[in-house]
C-alpha angles and dihedrals in degrees: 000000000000108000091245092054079054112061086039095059095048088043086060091044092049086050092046082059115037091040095076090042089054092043083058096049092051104083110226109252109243118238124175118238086244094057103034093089091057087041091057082045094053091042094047106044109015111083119171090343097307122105135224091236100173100042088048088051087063097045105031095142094112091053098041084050092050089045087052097048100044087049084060098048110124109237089228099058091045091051083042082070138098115268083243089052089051090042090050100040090060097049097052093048093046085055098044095041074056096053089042087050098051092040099049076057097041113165097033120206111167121166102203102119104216086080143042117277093252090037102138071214075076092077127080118250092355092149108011107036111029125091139229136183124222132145095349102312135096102226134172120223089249086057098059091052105049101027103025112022084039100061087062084070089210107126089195098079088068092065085066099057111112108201093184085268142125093214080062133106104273116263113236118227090243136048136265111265133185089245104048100033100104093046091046098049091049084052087057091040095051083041104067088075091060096062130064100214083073115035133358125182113200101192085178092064102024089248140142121187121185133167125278097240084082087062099035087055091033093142090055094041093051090046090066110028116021088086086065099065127123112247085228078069095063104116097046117094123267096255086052091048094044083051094052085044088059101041106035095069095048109032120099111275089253094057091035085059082053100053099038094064091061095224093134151094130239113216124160118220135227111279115249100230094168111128110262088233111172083217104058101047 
């Protein structure tokens, strides 16, 4: 056998052997039977924080079944659970009543000019008028937002709600679980200052842009991260400050010496509200 063939061939045996040891060291993530239809979806159809739209729309059967079941839900056994399970549970219903609301409108092709054609803000009522079930009450999106998602007081949980948006926070290809929830939710919290749609720090021109959501949910944001400013901060405004709480922990240490010499202006970009279609990217 030529020298090359060889070392392949071990190569594949050394694989053969060491793939189901690795697949025992790797702990199973746990997903409740509830929420294991919206985690396939996820798994199937959400890469890198875009959706397959148009192939979900055909086979829709796992999210339909998810919708169903959460609408179900008793109220009691939902308020039986752990403040992480709740956590978790909302934000996994607000971002499947977005997929079934883009999809029930799939292809969207909306004229109001203050959004992009495919913008789920096309269609009428999307976040303030139309109603869910989940757990015994009839909510909008906007309502889980603002009156359920906000009495956690974790801003964080902000960053994982997908709005059907680009501009979003960038929906994971898995769903939210009780026992992943605080790791997930950091991974969601160090990543806005890898994309551009959240935060972008310009060091040529001293100037941070970041995306409008931290000033729209100004209130949640400060709860949790005014408290982390820098003093030197102290004459910029408390959106501006709330902000710098949130970057300079977890920029890189050359952007964190940027910042921290306060040379720099604050500015918030336009939200992207084009669909995160997985087919238009």
């Amino acid at each position: 056998m030529h020298k090359a063939a060889r070392l392949i061939t071990v190569a594949l045996v050394a694989l053969a052997w060491l793939s189901p040891v690795a697949a025992q060291d790797a702990p199973p993530r746990v997903v409740d039977d509830l929420t294991r239809p919206l985690d396939r979806v996820f798994d199937h159809f959400v890469r890198d924080g875009y959706v397959y739209y148009g192939a979900l729309k055909q086979d829709r059967s796992g999210l339909d079944a998810y919708v169903q079941a959460i609408g179900n839900l008793p109220a009691a056994e939902l308020n039986s659970w752990t403040k992480a399970h709740q956590l978790a549970f909302w934000i996994n219903a607000y971002n499947a009543f977005v997929l079934e609301s883009v999809i029930d409108n799939y292809p969207i092709r909306g004229a109001f000019p203050a959004y992009p054609p495919d913008s789920l803000r096309q269609v009428p009522g999307a976040f303030e008028r139309r109603t869910f079930r989940a757990a015994g009450h009839a909510l909008t999106l906007d309502a889980i937002e603002l009156d359920v998602i906000a009495q956690f007081r974790d801003a964080r949980a902000l960053l994982a709600l997908g709005r059907g948006a680009v501009g979003s926070g960038r929906l994971k290809s898995e769903a939210y679980t009780e026992e992943k929830i605080e790791e997930q939710l950091a991974d969601m919290e160090e990543e806005i200052v890898t994309r551009r749609e959240m935060v972008e720090i310009d060091l040529g021109n001293d100037e941070v842009s970041v995306s409008p959501l931290f000033s729209w949910r100004e209130r949640q944001f400060a709860d949790n991260y005014l408290s982390r400013a820098d003093a030197r901060y102290a004459s910029r405004s408390e959106v501006e400050r709330t902000v710098l709480g949130l970057l300079v922990p977890i920029v890189l240490p050359l952007e964190s010496d940027f910042l921290m010499k306060n040379q720099f202006r604050v500015v918030f970009h336009d939200y992207d509200w084009r669909l995160n279609d997985l087919a238009t990217r």
